[in-house]
Each structure stands twice: as structure tokens, then as C-alpha cells.
C-alpha positions, 0 to 999 in steps of 0.5 A: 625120291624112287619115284622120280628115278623111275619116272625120269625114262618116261619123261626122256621119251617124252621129251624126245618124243616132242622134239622130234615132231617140233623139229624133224617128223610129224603126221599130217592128214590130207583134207580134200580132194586136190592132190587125187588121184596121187593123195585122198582125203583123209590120207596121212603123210608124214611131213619132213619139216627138215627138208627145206630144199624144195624142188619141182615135183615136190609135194608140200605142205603149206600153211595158208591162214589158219589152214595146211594145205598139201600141194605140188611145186610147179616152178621154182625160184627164177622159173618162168611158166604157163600152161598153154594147149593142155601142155606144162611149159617151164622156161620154155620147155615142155615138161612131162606133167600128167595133169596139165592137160586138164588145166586151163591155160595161163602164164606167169605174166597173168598174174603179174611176175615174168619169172618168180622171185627169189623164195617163193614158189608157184604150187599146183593140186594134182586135181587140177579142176578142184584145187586152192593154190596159186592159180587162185591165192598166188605165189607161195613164200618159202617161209609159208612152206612146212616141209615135204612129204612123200610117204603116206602111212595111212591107209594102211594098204597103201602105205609107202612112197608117193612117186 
């Protein structure tokens, strides 16, 4: 019995331990090169699974079959957008975006929305020239999106939050 007494604090940090990677916090690594020059490969952020406001700009994790993959929100819910002349344009307005002067021109209506509906989200790689999202795969669901991230913790000279 005085073994289980000194086995139950390791256990409660265990537990607590799961938890909160289940439910708030969890390390996540970055696997190609479509977020540089913001993220690397091999970069690893932690994912807020808590935060389920999502807004443009954000960086996000999704999940897309049996892969995650890490990608920037670029319209929101109700958002009409296109690209056109290397210029980002959201419900008409030119917004200040660094990397949609290497983007090809397109237009929400390319791919068969005039505005994106209600719970999904159109996600773009910072690299836009070599980047899986919704270009080429579509809208993303709410449901599909893990959380943000905004922090990397590896490497460790570039520790800190992604602007």
C-alpha cells in the first residue's frame, strides 16, 4: 500500500499532463516549406487547441486526410476575395498582404463561391509559389481547423511569437 501512496503524485502529473495536451496545448512541427520565410521545416509551434476564434492572419493548424497541415487564414466566413495584379483584395478592399504579389490571380467565383459560407475558411501558405491549401484542395471547415499557433519553441534561437 506505501507504494501506491508514492505512486499516486506521478500519476496526477500524468494525468494532468494528457489533459492538457488533449484539451489546451500540444507541440506541432512544421513539415515543408509553405509557410517561409515566416515558419521552416522543421519548425515546432505550439498549437492553442483552445482557441477556436479564428481570424484573418491567423496561422492554423488543419487536418486534411491523414496529414496536419500549418497555413494562414485569408477570408473568413461572409469574405469575398481574389487576388488580382499581385494585390490581395477582401470584400473589395485592398488589404496589406506580403505575399500576394507572388500569387497567381484568382477569385473566390474560380472556385464556385461568391462569398465563403458560413464555417469555413479560405487558408493560404506564405510561400505562395509552393503551397497545398485552398487554391488547390478548397475551402477549409471549421471542424477540420486544430487551433492557432503563433509561438515557435524550436529552434531554440528563434524561440518566441510569429508576427
Amino acid at each position: 500500500m506505501e507504494w501506491i501512496k508514492k505512486l499516486l503524485p506521478y500519476i496526477g502529473i500524468v494525468i494532468v499532463v494528457i489533459l492538457i495536451r488533449t484539451f489546451i496545448i500540444t507541440p506541432v512541427r512544421v513539415d515543408g516549406e509553405s509557410m517561409y520565410p515566416t515558419l521552416k521545416n522543421n519548425d515546432i509551434m505550439m498549437l492553442k487547441k483552445y482557441d477556436k476564434k479564428y481570424q484573418y492572419k491567423n496561422i492554423v493548424i488543419l487536418k486534411y486526410g491523414n496529414t496536419r497541415l500549418v497555413k494562414r487564414i485569408i477570408g473568413v466566413p461572409g469574405d469575398h476575395i481574389k487576388v488580382n495584379n499581385g494585390k490581395l483584395y477582401i470584400n473589395g478592399k485592398k488589404t496589406n498582404d506580403l505575399y500576394s504579389n507572388i500569387t497567381n490571380d484568382f477569385s473566390l467565383e474560380d472556385f464556385g463561391y461568391s462569398k465563403i459560407p458560413q464555417d469555413y475558411y479560405f487558408v493560404m501558405g506564405d510561400n505562395r509559389t509552393n503551397s497545398t491549401d485552398s487554391r488547390t484542395i478548397g475551402l477549409i471547415k471549421k471542424s477540420d481547423i486544430l487551433g492557432t499557433t503563433n509561438f515557435r519553441i524550436f529552434p531554440f534561437n528563434h524561440i518566441g511569437t510569429i508576427k
